[in-house]
C-alpha positions as CSV (number, residue, x, y, z in Angstrom):
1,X,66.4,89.1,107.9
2,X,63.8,86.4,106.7
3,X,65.1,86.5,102.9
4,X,68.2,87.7,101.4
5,X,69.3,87.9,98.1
6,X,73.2,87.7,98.7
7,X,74.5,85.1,97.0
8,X,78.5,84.5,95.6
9,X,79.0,85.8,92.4
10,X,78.9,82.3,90.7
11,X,75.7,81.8,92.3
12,X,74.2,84.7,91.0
13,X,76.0,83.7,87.2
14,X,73.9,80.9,87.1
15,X,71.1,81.9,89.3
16,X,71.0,84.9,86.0
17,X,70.4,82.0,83.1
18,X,73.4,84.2,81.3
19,X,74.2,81.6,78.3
20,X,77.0,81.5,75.5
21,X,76.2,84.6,73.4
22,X,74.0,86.7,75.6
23,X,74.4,90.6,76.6
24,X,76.3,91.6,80.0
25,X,76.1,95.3,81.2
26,X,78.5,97.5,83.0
27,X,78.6,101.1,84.7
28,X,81.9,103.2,84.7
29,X,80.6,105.6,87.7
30,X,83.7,104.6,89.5
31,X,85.9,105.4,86.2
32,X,90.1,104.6,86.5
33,X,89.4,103.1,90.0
34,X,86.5,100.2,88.5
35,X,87.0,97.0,89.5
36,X,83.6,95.5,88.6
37,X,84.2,94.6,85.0
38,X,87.6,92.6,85.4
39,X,86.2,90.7,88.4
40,X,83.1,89.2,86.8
41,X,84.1,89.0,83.2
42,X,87.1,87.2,84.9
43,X,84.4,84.7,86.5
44,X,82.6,84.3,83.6
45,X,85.8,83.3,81.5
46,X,86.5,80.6,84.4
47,X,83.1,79.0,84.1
48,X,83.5,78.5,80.5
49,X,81.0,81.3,79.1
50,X,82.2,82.3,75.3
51,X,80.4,84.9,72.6
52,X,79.4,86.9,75.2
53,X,78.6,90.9,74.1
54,X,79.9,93.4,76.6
55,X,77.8,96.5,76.9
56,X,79.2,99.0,79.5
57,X,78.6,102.9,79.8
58,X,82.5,103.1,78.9
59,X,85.9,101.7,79.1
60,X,89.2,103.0,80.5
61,X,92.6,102.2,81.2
62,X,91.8,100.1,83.7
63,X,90.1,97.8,81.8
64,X,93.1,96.0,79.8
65,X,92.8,92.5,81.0
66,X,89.8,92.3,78.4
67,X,92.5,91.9,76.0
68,X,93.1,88.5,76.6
69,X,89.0,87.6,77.1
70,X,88.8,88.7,73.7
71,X,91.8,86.7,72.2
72,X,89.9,83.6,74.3
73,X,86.9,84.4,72.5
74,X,84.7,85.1,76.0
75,X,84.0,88.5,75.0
76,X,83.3,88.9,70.9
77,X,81.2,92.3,70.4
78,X,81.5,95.6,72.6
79,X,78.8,98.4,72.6
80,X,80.2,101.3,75.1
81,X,81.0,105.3,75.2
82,X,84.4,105.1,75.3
83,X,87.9,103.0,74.8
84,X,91.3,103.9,76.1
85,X,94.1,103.1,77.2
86,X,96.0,99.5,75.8
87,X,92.5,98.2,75.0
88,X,91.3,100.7,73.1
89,X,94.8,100.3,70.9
90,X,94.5,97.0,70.2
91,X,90.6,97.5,68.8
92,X,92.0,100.0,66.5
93,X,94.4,97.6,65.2
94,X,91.8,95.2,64.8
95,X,91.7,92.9,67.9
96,X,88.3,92.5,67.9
97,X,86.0,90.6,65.3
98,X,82.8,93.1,65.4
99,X,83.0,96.5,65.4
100,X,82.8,98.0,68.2
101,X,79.3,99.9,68.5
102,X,80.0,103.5,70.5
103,X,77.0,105.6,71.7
104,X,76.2,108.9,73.4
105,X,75.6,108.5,77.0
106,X,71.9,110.2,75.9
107,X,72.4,107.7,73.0
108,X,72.7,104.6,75.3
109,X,70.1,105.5,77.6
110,X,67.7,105.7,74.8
111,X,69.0,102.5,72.9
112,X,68.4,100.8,76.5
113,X,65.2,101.8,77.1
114,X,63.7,101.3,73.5
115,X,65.0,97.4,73.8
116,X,67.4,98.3,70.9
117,X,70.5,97.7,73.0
118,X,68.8,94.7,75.2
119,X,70.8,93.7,78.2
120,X,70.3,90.1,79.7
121,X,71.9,90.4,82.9
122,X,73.4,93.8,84.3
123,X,76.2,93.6,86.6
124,X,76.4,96.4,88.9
125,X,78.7,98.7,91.5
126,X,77.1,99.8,94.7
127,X,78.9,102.0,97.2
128,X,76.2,100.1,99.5
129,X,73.6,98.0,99.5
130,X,71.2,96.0,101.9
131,X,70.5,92.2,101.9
132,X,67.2,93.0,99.1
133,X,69.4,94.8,96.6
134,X,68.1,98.4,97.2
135,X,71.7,99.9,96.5
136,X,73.3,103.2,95.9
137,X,76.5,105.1,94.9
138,X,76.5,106.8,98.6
139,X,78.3,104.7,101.6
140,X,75.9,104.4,104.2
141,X,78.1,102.8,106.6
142,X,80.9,103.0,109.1
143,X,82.5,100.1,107.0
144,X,82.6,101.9,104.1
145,X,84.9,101.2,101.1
146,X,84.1,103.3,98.5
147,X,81.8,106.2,96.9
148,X,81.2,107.1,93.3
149,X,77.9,109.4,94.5
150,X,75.7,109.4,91.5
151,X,74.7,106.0,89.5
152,X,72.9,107.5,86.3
153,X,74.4,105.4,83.9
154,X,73.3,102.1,86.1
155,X,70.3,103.5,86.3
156,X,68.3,102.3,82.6
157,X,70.3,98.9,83.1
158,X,68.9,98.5,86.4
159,X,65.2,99.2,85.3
160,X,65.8,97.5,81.6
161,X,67.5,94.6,82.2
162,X,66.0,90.8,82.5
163,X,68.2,90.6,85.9
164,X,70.0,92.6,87.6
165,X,73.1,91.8,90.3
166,X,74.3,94.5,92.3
167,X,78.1,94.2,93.8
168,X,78.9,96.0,96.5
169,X,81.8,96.2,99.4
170,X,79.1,97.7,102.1
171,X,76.2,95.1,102.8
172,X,74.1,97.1,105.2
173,X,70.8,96.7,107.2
174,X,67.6,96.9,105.6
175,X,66.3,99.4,104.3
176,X,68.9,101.1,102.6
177,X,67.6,104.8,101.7
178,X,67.9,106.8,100.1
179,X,68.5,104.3,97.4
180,X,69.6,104.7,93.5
181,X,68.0,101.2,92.1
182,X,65.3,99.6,93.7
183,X,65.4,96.1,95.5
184,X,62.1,95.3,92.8
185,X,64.7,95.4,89.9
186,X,67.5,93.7,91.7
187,X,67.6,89.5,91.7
188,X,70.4,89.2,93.4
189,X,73.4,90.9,95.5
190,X,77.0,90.2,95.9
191,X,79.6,91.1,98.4
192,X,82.9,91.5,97.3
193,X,86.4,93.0,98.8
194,X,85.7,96.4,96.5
195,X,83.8,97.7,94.2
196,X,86.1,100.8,93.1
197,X,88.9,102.8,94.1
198,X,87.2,106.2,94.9
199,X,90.6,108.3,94.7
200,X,90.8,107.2,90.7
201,X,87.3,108.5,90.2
202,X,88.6,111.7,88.9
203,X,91.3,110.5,86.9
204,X,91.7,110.5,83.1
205,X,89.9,113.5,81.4
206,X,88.7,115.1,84.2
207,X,91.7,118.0,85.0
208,X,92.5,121.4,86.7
209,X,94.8,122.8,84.6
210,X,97.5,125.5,85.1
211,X,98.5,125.7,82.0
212,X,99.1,129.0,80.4
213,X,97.1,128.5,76.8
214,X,93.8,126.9,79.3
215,X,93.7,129.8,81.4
216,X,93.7,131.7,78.4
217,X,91.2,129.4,76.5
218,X,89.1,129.4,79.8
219,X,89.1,133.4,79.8
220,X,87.9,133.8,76.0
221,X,85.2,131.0,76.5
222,X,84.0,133.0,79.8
223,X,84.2,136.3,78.0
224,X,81.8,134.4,75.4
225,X,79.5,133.2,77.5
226,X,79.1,136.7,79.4
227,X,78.4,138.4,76.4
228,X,76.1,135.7,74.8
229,X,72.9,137.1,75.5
230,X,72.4,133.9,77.4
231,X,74.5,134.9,80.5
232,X,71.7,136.3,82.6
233,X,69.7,135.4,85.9
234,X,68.3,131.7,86.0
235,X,70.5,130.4,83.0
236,X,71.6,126.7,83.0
237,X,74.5,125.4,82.2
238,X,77.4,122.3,81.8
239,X,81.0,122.1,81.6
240,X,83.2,119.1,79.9
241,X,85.7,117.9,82.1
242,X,88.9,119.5,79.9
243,X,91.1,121.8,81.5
244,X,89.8,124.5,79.7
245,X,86.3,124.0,80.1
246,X,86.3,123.7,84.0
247,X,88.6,126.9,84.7
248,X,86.0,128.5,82.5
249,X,83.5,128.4,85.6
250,X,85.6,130.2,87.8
251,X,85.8,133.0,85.2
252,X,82.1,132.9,84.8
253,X,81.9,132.8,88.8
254,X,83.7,136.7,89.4
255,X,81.1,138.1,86.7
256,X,77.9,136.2,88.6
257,X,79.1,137.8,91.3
258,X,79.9,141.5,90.1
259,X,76.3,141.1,88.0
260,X,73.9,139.5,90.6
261,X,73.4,136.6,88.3
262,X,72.3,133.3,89.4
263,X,72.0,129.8,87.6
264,X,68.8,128.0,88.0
265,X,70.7,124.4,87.8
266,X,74.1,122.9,86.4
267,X,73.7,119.7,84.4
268,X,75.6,116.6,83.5
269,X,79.0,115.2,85.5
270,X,79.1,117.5,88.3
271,X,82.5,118.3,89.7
272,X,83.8,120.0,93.2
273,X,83.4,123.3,91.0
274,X,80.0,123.5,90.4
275,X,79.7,122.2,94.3
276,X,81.1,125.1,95.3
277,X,79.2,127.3,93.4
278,X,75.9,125.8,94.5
279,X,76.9,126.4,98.1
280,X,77.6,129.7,97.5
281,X,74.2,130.3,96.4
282,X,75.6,130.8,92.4
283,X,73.6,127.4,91.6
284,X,70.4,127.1,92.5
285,X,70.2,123.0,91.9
286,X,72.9,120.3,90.6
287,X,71.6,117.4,88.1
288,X,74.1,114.8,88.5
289,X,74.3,112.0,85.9
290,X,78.2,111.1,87.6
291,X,79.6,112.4,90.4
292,X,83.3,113.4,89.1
293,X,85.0,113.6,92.0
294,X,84.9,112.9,95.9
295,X,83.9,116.6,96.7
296,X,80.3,116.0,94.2
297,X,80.3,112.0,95.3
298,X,80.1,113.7,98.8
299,X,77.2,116.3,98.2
300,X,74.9,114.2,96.6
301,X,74.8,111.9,99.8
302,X,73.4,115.4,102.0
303,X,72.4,117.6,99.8
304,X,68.4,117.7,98.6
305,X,69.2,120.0,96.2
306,X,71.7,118.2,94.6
307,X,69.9,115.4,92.4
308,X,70.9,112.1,90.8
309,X,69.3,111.5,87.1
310,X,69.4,108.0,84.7
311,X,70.9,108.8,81.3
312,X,67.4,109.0,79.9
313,X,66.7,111.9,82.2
314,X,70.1,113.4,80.9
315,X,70.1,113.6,77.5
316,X,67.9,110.9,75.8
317,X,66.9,112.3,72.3
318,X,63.6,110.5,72.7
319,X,62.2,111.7,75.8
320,X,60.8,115.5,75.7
321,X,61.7,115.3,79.9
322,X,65.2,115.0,79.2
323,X,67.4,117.5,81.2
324,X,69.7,118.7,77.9
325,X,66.1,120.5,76.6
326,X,66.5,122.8,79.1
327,X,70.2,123.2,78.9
328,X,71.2,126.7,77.8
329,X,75.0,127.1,78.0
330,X,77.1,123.9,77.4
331,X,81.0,124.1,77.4
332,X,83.5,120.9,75.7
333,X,86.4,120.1,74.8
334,X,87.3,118.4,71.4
335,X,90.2,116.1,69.9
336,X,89.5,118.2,66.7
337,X,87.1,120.1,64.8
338,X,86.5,121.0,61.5
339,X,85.8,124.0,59.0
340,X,82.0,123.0,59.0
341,X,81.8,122.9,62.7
342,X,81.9,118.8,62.9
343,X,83.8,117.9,66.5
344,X,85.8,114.6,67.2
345,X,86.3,113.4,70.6
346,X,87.0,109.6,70.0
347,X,90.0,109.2,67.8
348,X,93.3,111.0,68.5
349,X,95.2,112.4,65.5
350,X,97.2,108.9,64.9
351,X,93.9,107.0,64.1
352,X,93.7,105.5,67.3
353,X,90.5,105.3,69.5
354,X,91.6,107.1,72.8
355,X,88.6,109.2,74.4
356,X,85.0,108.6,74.6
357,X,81.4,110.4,72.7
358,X,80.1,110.9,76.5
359,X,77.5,113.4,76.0
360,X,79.0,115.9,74.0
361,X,76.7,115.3,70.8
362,X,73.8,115.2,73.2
363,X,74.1,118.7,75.2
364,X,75.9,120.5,71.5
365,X,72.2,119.5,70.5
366,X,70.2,120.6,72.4
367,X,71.7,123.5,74.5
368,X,70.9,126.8,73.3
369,X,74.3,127.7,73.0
370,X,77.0,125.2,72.7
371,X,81.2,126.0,72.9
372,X,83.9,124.2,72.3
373,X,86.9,125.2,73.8
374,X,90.3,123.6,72.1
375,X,93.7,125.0,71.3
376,X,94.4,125.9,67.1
377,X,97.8,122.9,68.1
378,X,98.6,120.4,70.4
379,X,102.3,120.3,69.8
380,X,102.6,119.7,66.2
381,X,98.8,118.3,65.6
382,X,96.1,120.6,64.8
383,X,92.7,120.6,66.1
384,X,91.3,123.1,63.7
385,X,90.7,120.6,60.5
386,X,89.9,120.8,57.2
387,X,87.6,117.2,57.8
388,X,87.6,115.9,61.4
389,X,89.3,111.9,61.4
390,X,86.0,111.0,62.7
391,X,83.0,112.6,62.9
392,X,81.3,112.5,67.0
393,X,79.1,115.5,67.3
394,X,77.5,117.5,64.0
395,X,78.4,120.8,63.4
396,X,74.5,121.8,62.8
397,X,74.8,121.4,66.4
398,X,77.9,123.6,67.7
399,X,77.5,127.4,67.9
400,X,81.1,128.4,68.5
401,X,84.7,127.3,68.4
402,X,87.2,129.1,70.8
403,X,90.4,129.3,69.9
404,X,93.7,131.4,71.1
405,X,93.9,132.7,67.9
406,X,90.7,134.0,68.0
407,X,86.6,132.8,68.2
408,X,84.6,131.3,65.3
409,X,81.0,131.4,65.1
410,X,79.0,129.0,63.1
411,X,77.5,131.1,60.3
412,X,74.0,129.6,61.4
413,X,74.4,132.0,64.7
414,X,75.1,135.6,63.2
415,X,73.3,137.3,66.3
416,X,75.7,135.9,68.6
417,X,78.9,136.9,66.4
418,X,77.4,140.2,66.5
419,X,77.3,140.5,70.1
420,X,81.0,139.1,70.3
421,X,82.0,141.6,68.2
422,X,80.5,143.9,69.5
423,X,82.0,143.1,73.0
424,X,85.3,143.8,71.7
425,X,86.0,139.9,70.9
426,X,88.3,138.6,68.3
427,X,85.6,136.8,65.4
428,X,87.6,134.6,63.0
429,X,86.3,132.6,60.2
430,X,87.1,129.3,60.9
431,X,88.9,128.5,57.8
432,X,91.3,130.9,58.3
433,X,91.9,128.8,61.5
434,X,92.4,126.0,59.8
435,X,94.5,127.5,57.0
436,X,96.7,129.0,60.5
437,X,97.5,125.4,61.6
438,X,98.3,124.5,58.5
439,X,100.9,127.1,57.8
440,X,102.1,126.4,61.3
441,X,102.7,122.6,60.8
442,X,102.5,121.9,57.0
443,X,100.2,119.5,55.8
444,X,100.3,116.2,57.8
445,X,100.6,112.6,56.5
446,X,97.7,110.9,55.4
447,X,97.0,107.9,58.4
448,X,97.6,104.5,57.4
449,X,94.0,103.4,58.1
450,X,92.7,99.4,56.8
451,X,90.3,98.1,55.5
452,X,88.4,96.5,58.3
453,X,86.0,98.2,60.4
454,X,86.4,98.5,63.8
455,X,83.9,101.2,65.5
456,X,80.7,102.4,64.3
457,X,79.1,105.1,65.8
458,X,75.7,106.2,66.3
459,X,74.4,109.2,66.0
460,X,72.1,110.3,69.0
461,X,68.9,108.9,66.9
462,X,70.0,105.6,66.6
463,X,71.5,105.5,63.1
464,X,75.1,105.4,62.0
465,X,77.0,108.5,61.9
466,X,80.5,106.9,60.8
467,X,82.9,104.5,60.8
468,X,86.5,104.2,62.0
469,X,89.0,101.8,60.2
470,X,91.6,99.7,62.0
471,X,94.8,101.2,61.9
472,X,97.9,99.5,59.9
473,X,101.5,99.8,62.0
């Protein structure tokens, strides 16, 4: 090779120009197992960089030793998806000195590419990459580490950003292809011990579930999706990654199969589920914005039909080519959701931020039929509310609420309650949901919320949709 961009990572630091007070970009593709983000924000501590904004797709667990870079004052302002685990506690108790800006994932994407979120330099996981920087989230080696399949939310970084370093544990010979990012948006490439744990990748949210009350929640949203009037041949559709919402698809599998009915494509973070069904012939095409497990990490490295797409393509608001336009059937999970149809996903029932937006305002939106599938309690907390803690997704935007006390339809959808009903489906108002939880549990205390302002989020558009307070111990 004549010319190579691999470089050490301090090389590429200062080969990026990255000063006190700039923008750094991360991708979560590889989820619990990342390793990117604590690696170089670890470097960039040691070389004395301060004021620094982190702006990655989201944040887990993992991701704890950012605790301490924000008490050192390395990291000062976070725009992301998603907080959890001891980091995203002590935000909502007010570790950090800026709120915390959370997006969509359609959100981001669009933010990204309208230069309202700029990113100076992106820093980047590759399952492999070759000596130019043409990378991907497929192993294309013998020596392969790890896999994370599709990179969609590195995608607008890669193509946005004023530089760009890929990271990878696979250098391999030029050309690398098929490839996710180009070598032309690439300035330099750095090879570290691993990128990612691939076994963590579907860790966190992402669950089968045996449990009783989600087989029975999966049933009922099945049972609604059959007798939508949207459940025939060549419909589309995407599933959250709650227990609930993926034992809903093999539900919906035993009717496509009794009814001859076929899905054009299945959107969004595709799972071993939706692999399956494609195989089967059930699923004509998969558009994968993340790969959720090994099984979809796999297919999308030999499958033509089986397509990687930037969060842009996903669900960007701003773009009429965006993938959720063409979405008819969309099924999530919620933390909570209200009598006017409003969802929360972020913050869990004692005011602290544990979850992430993801793209559940962005498919609610603009699916033709959206469901959210969540149990009336979760022990003693109910997630059928009079006013959700914090307000995610808009209930203009979600057509019905399944329940195992029964199925509410927002009143802006009377043709669909209709057919429910007239399938033999239990139709509930969803007040008298709410007024069940609250004669189940009484009325809860009030949370002990401050004054300061820790999160804002953004609506899908770009403007603020609320706030959430620190929480007061």
């Amino acid at each position: 090779m004549r010319y190579t961009k691999v470089v050490t990572l301090e090389e590429a630091i200062r080969k990026s120009g990255l000063r006190d007070g700039m923008t750094v970009s991360f991708h979560h593709h590889f989820r619990g197992g990342d390793k990117v983000v604590n690696l170089v924000v670890a470097k960039l501590a040691e070389m004395g960089f301060k004021d620094l904004h982190l702006a990655a797709s989201s944040l887990s667990d993992v991701h704890a030793p950012l605790i301490e870079h924000i008490r050192n004052g390395v990291i000062t302002k976070i725009s992301t998806s998603g907080l959890r685990g001891e980091l995203a506690n002590e935000i909502s108790h007010g570790l950090l000195k800026e709120p915390v800006v959370f997006r969509s994932h359609g959100g981001r994407g669009s933010a990204i590419a309208s230069g309202e979120l700029h990113i100076d330099v992106a820093f980047l996981g590759a399952s492999s990459c070759d000596e130019l920087g043409n990378a991907s989230g497929c192993p294309r080696s013998e020596n392969a580490k790890s896999i994370c399949g599709s990179l969609g939310y590195a995608l607008p970084d890669a193509r946005y950003a004023d530089h760009v370093v890929i990271l990878t544990d696979d250098l391999v010979p030029y050309p690398n292809v098929p490839k996710s990012i180009s070598a032309c948006d690439v300035e330099s490439v750095v090879v570290v011990d691993s990128v990612g744990d691939s076994s963590k990748i579907s860790s966190g949210a992402i669950r089968d579930s045996k449990n009783p009350r989600d087989i029975l929640l999966a049933k009922q949203a099945a049972k609604v999706i059959i007798n939508s009037g949207y459940f025939k041949d060549g419909f589309s559709i995407q599933t959250g990654t709650g227990g609930a919402s993926l034992a809903a698809v093999k539900y919906i599998r035993e009717s496509m199969l009794e009814q001859g009915i076929k899905a054009s494509f299945a959107l969004g973070g595709i799972t071993a589920h939706m692999v399956k069904l494609h195989q089967e012939g059930l699923i004509g095409r998969l558009v994968d914005v993340q790969s959720f497990d090994k099984v979809a990490a796999e297919s999308i490295a030999t499958d033509q039909m089986h397509q990687e797409v930037s969060a842009v393509e996903y669900a960007s608001a701003d773009h009429v080519g965006s993938a959720v336009h063409a979405l008819d059937i969309v099924i999530l999970s919620a933390l909570e959701v209200d009598v006017n149809f409003n969802v929360n996903v972020l913050v869990g029932s004692d005011g602290i931020i544990r979850g992430a937006i993801g793209g559940h305002p962005d498919t609610a939106e603009d699916s033709a039929l959206s469901i959210i599938v969540c149990p009336l309690l979760r022990g003693r907390i109910p997630c059928v509310v009079p006013k959700v803690t914090t307000l995610i997704t808009p209930g203009k935007g979600v057509d019905v609420v399944v329940t195992e006390y029964g199925i509410a339809v927002n009143p802006t959808r009377p043709e669909i309650a209709a057919r429910l009903e007239a399938a033999g489906l239990k139709v509930v108002d969803i007040h008298d949901l709410a007024a069940k939880a609250r004669s189940i549990i009484g009325e809860p205390d009030e949370l002990p919320f401050g004054d300061r302002v820790v999160g804002i989020v953004m609506d899908r558009h770009g403007k603020v949709l609320d706030e959430i307070h620190n929480i007061v111990d």
